[in-house]
N, CA, C and O atoms as a GROMACS GRO file, in nm:
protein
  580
    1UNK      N    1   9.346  11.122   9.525
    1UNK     CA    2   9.292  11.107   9.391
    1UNK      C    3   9.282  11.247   9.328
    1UNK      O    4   9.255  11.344   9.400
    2UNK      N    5   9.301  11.258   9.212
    2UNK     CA    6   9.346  11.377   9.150
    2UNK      C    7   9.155  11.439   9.093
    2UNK      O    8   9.043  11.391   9.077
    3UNK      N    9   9.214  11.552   9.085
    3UNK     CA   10   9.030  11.582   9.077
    3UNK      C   11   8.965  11.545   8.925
    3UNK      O   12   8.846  11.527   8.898
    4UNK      N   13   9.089  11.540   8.830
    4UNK     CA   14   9.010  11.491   8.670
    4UNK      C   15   8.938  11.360   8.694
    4UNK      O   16   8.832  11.329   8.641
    5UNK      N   17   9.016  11.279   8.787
    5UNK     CA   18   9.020  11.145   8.825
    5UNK      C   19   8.861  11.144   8.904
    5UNK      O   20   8.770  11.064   8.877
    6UNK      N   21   8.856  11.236   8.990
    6UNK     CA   22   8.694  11.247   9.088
    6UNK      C   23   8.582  11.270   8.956
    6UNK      O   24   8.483  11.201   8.932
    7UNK      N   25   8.614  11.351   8.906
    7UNK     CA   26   8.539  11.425   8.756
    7UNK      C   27   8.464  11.284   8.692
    7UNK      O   28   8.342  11.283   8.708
    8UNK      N   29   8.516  11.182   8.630
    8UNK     CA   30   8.520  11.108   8.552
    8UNK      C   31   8.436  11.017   8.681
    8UNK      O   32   8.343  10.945   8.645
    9UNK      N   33   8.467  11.022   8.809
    9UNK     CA   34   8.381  10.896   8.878
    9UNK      C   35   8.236  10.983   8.932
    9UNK      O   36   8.169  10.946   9.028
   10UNK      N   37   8.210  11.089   8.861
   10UNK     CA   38   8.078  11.123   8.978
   10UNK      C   39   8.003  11.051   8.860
   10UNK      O   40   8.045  11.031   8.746
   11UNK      N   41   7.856  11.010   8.927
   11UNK     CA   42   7.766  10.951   8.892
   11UNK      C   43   7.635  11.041   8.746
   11UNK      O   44   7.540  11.119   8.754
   12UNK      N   45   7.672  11.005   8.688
   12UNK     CA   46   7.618  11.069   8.535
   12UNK      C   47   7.447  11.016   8.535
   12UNK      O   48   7.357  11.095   8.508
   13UNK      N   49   7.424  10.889   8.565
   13UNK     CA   50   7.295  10.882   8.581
   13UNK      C   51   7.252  10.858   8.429
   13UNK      O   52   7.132  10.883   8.417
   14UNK      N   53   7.313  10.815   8.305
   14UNK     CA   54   7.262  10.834   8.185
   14UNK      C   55   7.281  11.008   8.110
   14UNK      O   56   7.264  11.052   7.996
   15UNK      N   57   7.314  11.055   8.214
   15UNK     CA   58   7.296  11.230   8.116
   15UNK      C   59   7.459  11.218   8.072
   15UNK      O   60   7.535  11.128   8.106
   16UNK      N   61   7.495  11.355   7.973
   16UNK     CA   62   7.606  11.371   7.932
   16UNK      C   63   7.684  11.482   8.010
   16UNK      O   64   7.648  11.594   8.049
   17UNK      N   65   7.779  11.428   8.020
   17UNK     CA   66   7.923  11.477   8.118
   17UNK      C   67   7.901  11.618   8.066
   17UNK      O   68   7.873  11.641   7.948
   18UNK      N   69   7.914  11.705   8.155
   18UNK     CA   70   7.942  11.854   8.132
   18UNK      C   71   8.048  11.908   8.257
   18UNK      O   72   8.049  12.022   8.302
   19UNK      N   73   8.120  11.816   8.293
   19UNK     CA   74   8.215  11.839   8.372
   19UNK      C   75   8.324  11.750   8.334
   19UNK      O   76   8.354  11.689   8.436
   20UNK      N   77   8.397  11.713   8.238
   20UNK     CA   78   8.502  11.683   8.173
   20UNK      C   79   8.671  11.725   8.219
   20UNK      O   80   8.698  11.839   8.255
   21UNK      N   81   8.742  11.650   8.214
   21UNK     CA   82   8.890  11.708   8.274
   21UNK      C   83   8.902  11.834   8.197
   21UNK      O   84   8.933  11.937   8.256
   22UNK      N   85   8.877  11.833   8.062
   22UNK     CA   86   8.912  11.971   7.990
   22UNK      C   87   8.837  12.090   8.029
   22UNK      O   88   8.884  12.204   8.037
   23UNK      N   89   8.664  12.040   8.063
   23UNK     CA   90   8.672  12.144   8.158
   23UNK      C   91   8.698  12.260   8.289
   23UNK      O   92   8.681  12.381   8.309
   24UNK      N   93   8.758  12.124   8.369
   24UNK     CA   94   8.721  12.170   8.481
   24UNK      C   95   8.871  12.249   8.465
   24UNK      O   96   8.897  12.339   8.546
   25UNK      N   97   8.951  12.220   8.378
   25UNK     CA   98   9.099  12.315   8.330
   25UNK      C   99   9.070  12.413   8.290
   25UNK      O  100   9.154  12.495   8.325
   26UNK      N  101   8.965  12.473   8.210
   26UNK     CA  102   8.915  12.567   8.172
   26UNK      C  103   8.855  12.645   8.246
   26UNK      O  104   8.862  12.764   8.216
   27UNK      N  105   8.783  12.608   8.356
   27UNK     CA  106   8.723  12.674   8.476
   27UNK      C  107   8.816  12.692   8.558
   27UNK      O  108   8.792  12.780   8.640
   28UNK      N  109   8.937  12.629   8.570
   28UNK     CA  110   9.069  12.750   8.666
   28UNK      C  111   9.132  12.785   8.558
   28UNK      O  112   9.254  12.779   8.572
   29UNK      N  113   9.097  12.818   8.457
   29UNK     CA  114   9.192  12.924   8.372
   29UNK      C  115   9.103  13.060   8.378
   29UNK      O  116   9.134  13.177   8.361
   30UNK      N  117   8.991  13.003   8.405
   30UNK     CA  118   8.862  13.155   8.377
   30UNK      C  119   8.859  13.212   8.477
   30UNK      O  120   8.827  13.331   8.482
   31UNK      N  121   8.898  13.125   8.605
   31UNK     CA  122   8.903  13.157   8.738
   31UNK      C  123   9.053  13.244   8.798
   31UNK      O  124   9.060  13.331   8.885
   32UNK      N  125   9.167  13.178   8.710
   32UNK     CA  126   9.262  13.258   8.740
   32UNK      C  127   9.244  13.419   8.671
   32UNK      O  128   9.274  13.517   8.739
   33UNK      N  129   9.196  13.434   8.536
   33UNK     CA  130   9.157  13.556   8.463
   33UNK      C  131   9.062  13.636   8.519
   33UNK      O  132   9.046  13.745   8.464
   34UNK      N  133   8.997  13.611   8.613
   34UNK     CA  134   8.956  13.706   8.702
   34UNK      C  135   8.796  13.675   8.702
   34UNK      O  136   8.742  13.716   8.805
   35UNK      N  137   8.716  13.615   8.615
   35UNK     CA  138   8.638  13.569   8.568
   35UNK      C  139   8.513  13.579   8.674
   35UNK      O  140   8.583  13.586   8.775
   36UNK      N  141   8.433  13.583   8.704
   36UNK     CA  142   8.282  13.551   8.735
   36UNK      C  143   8.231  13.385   8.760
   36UNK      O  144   8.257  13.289   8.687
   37UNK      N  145   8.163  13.386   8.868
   37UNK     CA  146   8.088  13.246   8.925
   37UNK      C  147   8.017  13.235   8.722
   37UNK      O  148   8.042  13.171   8.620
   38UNK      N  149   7.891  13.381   8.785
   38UNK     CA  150   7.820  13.368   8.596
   38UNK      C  151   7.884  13.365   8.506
   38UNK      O  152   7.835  13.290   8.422
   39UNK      N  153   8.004  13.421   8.467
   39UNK     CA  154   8.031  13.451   8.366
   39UNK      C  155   8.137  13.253   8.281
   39UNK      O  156   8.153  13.181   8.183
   40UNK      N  157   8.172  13.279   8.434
   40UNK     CA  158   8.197  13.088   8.367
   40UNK      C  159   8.076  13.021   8.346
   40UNK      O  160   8.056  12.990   8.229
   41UNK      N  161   7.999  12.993   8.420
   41UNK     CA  162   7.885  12.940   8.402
   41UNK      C  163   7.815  12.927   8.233
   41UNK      O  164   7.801  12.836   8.150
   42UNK      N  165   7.781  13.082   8.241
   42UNK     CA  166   7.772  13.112   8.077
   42UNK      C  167   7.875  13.077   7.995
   42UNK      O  168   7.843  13.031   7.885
   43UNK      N  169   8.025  13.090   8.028
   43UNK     CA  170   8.084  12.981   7.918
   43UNK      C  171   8.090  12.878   7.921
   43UNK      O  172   8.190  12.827   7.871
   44UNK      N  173   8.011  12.810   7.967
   44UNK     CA  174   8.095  12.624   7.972
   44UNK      C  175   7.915  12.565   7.946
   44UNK      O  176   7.883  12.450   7.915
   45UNK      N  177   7.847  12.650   7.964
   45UNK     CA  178   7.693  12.578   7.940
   45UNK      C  179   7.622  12.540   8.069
   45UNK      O  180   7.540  12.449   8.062
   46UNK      N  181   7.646  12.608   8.202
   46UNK     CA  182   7.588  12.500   8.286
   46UNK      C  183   7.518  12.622   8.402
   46UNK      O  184   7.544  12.741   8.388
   47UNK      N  185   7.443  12.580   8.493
   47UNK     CA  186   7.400  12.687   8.589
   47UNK      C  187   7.517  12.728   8.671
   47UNK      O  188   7.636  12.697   8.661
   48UNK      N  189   7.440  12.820   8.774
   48UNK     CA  190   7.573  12.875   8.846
   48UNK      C  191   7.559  12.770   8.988
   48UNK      O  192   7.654  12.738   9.059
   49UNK      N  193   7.460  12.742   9.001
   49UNK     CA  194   7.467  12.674   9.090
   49UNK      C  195   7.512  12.459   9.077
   49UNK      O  196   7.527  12.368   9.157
   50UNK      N  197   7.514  12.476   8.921
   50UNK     CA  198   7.559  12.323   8.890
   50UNK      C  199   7.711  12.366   8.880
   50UNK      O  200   7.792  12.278   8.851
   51UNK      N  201   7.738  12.443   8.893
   51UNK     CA  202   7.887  12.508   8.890
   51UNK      C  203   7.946  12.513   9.016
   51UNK      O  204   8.054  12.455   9.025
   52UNK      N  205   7.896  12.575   9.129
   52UNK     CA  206   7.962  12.521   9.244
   52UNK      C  207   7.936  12.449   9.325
   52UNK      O  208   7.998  12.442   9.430
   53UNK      N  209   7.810  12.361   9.288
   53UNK     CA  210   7.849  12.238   9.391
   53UNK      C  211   7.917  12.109   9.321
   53UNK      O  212   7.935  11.998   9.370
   54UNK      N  213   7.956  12.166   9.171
   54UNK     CA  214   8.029  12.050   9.146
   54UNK      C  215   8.193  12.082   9.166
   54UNK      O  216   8.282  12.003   9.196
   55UNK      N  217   8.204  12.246   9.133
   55UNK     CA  218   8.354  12.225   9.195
   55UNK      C  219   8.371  12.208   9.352
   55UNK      O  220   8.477  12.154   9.384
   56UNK      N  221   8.295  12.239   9.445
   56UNK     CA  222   8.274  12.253   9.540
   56UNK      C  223   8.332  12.076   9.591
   56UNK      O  224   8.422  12.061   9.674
   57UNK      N  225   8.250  11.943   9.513
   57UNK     CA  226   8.271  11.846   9.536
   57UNK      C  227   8.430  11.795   9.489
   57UNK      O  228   8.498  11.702   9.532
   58UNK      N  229   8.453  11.881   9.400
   58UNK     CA  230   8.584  11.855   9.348
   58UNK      C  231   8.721  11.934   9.396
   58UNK      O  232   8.837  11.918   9.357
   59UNK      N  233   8.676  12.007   9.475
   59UNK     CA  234   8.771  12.084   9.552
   59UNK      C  235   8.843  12.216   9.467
   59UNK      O  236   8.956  12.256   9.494
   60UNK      N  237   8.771  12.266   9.378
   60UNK     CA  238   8.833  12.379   9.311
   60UNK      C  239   8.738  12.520   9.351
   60UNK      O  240   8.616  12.535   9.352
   61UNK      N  241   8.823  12.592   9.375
   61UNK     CA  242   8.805  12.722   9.451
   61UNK      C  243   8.750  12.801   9.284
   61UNK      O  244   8.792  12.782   9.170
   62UNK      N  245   8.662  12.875   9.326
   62UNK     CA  246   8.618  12.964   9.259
   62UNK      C  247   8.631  13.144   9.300
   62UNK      O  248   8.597  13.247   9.242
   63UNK      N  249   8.686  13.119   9.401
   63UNK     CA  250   8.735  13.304   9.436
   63UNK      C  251   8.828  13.338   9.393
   63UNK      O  252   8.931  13.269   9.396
   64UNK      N  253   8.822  13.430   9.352
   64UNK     CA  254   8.917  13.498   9.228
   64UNK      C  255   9.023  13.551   9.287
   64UNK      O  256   9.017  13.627   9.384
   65UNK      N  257   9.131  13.513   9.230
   65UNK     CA  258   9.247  13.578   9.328
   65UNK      C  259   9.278  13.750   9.336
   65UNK      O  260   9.283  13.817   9.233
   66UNK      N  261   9.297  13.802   9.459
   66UNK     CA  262   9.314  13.962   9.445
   66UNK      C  263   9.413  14.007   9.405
   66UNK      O  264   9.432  14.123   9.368
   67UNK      N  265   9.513  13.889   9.410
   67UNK     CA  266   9.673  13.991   9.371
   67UNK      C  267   9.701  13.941   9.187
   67UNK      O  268   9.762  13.991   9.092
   68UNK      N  269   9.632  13.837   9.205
   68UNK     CA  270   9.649  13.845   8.994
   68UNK      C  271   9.522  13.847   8.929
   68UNK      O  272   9.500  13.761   8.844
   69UNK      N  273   9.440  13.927   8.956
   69UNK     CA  274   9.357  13.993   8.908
   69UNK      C  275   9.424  14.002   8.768
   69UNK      O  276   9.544  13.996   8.743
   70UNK      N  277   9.323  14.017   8.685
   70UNK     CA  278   9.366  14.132   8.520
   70UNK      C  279   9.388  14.252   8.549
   70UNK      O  280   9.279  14.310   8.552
   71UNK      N  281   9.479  14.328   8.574
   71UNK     CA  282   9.533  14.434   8.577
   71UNK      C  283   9.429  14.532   8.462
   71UNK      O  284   9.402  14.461   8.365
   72UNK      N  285   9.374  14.659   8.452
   72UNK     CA  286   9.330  14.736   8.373
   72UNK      C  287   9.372  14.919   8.353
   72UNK      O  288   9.381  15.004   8.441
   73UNK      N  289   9.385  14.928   8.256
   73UNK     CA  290   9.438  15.069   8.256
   73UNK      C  291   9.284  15.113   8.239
   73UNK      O  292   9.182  15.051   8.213
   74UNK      N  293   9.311  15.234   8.262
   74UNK     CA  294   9.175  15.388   8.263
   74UNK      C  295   9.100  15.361   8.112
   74UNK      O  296   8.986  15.407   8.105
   75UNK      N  297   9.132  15.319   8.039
   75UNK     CA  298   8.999  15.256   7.924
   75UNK      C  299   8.991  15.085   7.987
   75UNK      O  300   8.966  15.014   7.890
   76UNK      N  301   9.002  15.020   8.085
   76UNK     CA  302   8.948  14.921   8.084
   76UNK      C  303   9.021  14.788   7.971
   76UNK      O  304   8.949  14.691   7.948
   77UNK      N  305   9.147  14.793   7.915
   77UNK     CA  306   9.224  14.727   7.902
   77UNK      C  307   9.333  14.642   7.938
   77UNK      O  308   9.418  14.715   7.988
   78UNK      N  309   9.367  14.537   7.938
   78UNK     CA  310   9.434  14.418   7.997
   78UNK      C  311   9.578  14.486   7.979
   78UNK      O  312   9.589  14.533   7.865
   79UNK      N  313   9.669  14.501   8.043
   79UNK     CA  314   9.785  14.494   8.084
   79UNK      C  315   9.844  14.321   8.140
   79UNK      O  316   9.780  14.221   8.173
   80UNK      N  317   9.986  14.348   8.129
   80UNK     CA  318  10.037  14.235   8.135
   80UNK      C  319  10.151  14.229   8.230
   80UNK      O  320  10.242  14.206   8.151
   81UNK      N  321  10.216  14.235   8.369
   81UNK     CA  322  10.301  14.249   8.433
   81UNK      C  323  10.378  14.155   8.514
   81UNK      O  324  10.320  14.059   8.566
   82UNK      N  325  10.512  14.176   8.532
   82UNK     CA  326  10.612  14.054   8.560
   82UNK      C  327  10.627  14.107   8.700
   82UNK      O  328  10.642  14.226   8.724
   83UNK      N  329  10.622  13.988   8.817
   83UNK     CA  330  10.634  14.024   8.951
   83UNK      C  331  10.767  13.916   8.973
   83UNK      O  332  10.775  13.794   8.963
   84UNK      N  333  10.858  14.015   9.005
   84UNK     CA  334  10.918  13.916   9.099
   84UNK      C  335  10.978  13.922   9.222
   84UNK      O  336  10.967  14.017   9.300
   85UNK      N  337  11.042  13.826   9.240
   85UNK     CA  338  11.071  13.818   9.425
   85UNK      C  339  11.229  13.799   9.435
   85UNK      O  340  11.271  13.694   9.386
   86UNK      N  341  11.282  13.848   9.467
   86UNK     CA  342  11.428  13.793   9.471
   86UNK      C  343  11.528  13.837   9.573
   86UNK      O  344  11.600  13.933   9.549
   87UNK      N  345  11.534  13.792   9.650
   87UNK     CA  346  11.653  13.811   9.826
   87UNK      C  347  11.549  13.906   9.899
   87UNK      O  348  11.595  14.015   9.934
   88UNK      N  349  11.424  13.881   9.925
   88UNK     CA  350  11.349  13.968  10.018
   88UNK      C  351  11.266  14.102   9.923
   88UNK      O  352  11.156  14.153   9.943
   89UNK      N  353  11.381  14.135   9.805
   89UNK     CA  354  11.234  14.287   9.751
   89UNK      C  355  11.146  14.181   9.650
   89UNK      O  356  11.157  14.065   9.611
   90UNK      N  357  11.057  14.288   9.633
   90UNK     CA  358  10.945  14.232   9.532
   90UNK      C  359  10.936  14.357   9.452
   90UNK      O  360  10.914  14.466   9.503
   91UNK      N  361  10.961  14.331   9.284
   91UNK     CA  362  10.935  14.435   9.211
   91UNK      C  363  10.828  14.374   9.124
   91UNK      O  364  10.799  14.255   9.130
   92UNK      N  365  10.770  14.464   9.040
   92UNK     CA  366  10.687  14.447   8.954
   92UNK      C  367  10.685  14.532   8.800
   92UNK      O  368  10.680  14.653   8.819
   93UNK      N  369  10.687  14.507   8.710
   93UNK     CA  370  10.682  14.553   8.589
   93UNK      C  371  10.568  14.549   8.495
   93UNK      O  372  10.503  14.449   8.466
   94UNK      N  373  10.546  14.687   8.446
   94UNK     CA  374  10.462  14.659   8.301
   94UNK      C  375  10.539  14.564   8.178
   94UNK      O  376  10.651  14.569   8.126
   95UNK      N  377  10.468  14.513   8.167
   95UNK     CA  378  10.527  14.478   7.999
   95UNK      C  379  10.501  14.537   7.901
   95UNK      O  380  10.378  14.527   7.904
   96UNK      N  381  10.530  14.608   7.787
   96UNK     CA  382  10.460  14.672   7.708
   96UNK      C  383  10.423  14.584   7.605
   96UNK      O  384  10.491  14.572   7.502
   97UNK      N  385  10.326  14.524   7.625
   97UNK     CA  386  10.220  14.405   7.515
   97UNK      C  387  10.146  14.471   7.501
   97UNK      O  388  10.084  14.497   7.604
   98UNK      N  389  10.103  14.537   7.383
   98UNK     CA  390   9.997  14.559   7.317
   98UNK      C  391   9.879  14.415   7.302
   98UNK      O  392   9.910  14.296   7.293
   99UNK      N  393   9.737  14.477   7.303
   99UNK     CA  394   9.615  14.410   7.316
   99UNK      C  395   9.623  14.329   7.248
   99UNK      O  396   9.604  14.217   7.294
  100UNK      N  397   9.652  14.340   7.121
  100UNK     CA  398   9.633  14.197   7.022
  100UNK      C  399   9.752  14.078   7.067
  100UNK      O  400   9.730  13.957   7.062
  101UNK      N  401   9.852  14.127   7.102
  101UNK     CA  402   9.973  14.062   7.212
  101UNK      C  403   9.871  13.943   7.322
  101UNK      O  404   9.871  13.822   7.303
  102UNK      N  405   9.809  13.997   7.410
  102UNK     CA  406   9.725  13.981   7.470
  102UNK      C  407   9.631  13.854   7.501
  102UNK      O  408   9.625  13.756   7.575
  103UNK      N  409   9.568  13.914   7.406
  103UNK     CA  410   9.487  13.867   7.338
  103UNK      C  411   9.524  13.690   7.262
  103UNK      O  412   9.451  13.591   7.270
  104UNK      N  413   9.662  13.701   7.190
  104UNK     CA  414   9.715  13.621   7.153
  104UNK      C  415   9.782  13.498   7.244
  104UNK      O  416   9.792  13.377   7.222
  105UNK      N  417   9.824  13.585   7.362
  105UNK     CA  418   9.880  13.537   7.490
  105UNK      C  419   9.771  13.395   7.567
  105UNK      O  420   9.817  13.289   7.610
  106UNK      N  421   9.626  13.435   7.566
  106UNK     CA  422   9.529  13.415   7.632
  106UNK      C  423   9.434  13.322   7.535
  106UNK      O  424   9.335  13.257   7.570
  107UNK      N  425   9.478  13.330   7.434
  107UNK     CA  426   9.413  13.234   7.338
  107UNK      C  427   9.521  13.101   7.334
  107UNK      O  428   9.476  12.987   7.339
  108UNK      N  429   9.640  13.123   7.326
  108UNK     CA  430   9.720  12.994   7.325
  108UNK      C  431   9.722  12.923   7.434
  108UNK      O  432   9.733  12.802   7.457
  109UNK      N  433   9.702  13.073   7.539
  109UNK     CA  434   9.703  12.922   7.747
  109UNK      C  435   9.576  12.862   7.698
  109UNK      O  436   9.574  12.740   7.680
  110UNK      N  437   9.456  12.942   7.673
  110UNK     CA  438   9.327  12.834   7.615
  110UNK      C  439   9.364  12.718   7.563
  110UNK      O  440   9.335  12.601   7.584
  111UNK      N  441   9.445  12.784   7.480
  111UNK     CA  442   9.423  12.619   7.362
  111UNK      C  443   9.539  12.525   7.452
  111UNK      O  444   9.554  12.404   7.431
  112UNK      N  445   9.602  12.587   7.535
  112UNK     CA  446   9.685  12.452   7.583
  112UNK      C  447   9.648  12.428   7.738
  112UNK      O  448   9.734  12.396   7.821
  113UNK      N  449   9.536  12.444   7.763
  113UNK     CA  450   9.471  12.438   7.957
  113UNK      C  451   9.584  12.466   8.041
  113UNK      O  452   9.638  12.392   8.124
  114UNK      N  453   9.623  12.621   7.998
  114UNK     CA  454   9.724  12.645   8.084
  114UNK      C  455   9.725  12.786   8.161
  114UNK      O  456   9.656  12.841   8.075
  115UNK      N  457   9.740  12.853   8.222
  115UNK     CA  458   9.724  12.991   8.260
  115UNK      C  459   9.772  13.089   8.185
  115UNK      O  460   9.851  13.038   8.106
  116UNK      N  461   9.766  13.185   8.172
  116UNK     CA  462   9.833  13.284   8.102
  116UNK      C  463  10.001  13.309   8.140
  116UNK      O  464  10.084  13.310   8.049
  117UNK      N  465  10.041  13.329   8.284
  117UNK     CA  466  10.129  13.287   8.342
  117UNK      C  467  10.196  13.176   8.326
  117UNK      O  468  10.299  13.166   8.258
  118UNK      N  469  10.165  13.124   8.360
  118UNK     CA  470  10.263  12.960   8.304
  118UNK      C  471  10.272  13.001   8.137
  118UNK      O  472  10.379  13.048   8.097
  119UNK      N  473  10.195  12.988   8.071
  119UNK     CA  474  10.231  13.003   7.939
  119UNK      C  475  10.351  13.103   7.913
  119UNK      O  476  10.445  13.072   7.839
  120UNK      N  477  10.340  13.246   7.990
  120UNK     CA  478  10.446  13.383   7.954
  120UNK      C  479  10.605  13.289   8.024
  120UNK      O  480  10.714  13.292   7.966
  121UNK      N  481  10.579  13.218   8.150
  121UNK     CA  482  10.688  13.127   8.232
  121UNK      C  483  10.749  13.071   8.134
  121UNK      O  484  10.848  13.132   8.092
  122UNK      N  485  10.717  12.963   8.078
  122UNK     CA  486  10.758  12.832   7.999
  122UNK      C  487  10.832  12.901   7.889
  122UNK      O  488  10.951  12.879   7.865
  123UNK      N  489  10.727  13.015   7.799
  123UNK     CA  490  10.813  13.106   7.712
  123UNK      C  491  10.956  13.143   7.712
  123UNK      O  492  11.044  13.110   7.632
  124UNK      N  493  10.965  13.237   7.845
  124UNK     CA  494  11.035  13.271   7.900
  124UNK      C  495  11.174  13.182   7.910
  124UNK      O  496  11.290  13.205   7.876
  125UNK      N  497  11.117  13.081   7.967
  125UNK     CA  498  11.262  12.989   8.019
  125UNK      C  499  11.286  12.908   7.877
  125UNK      O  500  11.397  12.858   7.858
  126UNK      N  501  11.208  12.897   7.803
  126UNK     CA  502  11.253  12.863   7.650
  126UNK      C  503  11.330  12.934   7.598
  126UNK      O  504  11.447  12.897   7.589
  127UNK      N  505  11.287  13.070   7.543
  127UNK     CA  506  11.356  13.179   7.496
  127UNK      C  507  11.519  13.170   7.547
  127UNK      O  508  11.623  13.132   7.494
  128UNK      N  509  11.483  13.227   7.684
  128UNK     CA  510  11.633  13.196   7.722
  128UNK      C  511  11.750  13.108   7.724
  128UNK      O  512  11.865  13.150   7.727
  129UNK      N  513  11.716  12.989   7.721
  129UNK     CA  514  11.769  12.864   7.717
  129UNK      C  515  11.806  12.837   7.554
  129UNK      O  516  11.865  12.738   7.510
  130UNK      N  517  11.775  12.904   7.508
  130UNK     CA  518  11.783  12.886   7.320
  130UNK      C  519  11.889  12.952   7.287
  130UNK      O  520  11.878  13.074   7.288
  131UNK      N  521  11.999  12.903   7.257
  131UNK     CA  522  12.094  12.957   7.165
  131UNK      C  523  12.187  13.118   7.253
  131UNK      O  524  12.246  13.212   7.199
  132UNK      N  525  12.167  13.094   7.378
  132UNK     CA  526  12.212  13.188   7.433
  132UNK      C  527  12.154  13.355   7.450
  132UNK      O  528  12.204  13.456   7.498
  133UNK      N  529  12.053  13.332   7.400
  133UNK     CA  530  11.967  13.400   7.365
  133UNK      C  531  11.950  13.498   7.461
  133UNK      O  532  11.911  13.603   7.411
  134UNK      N  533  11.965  13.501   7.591
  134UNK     CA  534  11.998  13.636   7.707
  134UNK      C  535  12.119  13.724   7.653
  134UNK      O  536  12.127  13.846   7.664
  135UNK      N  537  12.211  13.642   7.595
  135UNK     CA  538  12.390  13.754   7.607
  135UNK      C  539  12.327  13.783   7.476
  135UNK      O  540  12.329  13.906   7.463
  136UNK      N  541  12.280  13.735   7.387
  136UNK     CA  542  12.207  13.821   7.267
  136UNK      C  543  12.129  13.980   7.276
  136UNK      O  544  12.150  14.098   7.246
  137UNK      N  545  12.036  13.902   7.333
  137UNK     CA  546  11.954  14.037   7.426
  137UNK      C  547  11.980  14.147   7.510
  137UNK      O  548  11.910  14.248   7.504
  138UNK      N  549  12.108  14.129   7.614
  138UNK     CA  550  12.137  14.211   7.679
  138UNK      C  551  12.272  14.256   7.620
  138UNK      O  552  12.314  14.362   7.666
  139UNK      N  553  12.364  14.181   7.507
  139UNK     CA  554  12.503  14.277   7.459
  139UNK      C  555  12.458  14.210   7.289
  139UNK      O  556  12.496  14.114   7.222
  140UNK      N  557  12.321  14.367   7.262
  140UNK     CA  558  12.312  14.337   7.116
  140UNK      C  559  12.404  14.317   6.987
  140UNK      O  560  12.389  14.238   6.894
  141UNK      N  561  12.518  14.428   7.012
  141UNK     CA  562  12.656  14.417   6.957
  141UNK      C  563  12.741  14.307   6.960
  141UNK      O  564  12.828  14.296   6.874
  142UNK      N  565  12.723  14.201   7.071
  142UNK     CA  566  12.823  14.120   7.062
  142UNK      C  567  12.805  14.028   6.954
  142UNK      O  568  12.690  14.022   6.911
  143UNK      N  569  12.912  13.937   6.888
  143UNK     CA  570  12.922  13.868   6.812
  143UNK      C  571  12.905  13.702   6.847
  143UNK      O  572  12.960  13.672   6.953
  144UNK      N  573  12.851  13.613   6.792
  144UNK     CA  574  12.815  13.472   6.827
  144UNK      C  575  12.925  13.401   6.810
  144UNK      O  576  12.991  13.395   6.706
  145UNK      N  577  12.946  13.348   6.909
  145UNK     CA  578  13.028  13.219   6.942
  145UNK      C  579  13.102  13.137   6.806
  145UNK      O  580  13.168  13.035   6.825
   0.00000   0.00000   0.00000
């Protein structure tokens, strides 16, 4: 049983749901962003401790992952970087996104309960898939089909 699915059957007792499928999407998006037990807590309205024993019952991890952390430069700003894996190396890249970039990035996974990642992913394989749009990018000179 899927956990929106557990969400919707715990026992409400007459009070109002504060654990909703949209939330509990929102609490692994805050959780993938590097986020705080409190600091979700304080966004979603609820204690810290009505916070993990309800994901706790629902099986969603609240430890923050170490390797996709929010990246921060020396003022304490969000960076944005592409890891990948391919025949055994692993490289990694800055992106050069400026903050309001960012910012913009992290407001649309919001509005669509999606990670920041998946959102830059999906982009990505859109972009490319559009109109040839790689041989564009990589032979700016060439002429269209």
């Amino acid at each position: 049983m899927q956990t929106e699915q557990l969400a919707t059957q715990l026992p409400t007792r007459g009070r109002k749901v504060k654990f909703t499928p949209e939330r509990l999407q929102q609490i692994r998006n805050l959780v993938e962003r590097g986020k705080s037990r409190e600091e979700i807590a304080e966004l979603i309205g609820v204690t810290v401790g009505s916070l993990q024993v309800t994901c706790s019952r629902l099986g969603i991890s609240l430890r923050r992952p170490h390797e996709e952390r929010a990246r921060t430069d020396k003022m304490g700003l969000a960076n944005l970087a592409l890891r990948m894996r391919y025949r055994g190396d692993e490289r990694t890249s800055e992106l050069p996104f400026t903050q309001d970039m960012i910012r913009q990035l992290a407001f649309e996974a919001q509005f669509r309960n999606m990670s920041i990642g998946g959102l830059v992913g999906e982009l990505l394989i859109a972009m490319l898939k559009r109109d040839h749009l790689f041989q564009h990018v990589l032979e700016p000179n060439s002429k269209q089909p």
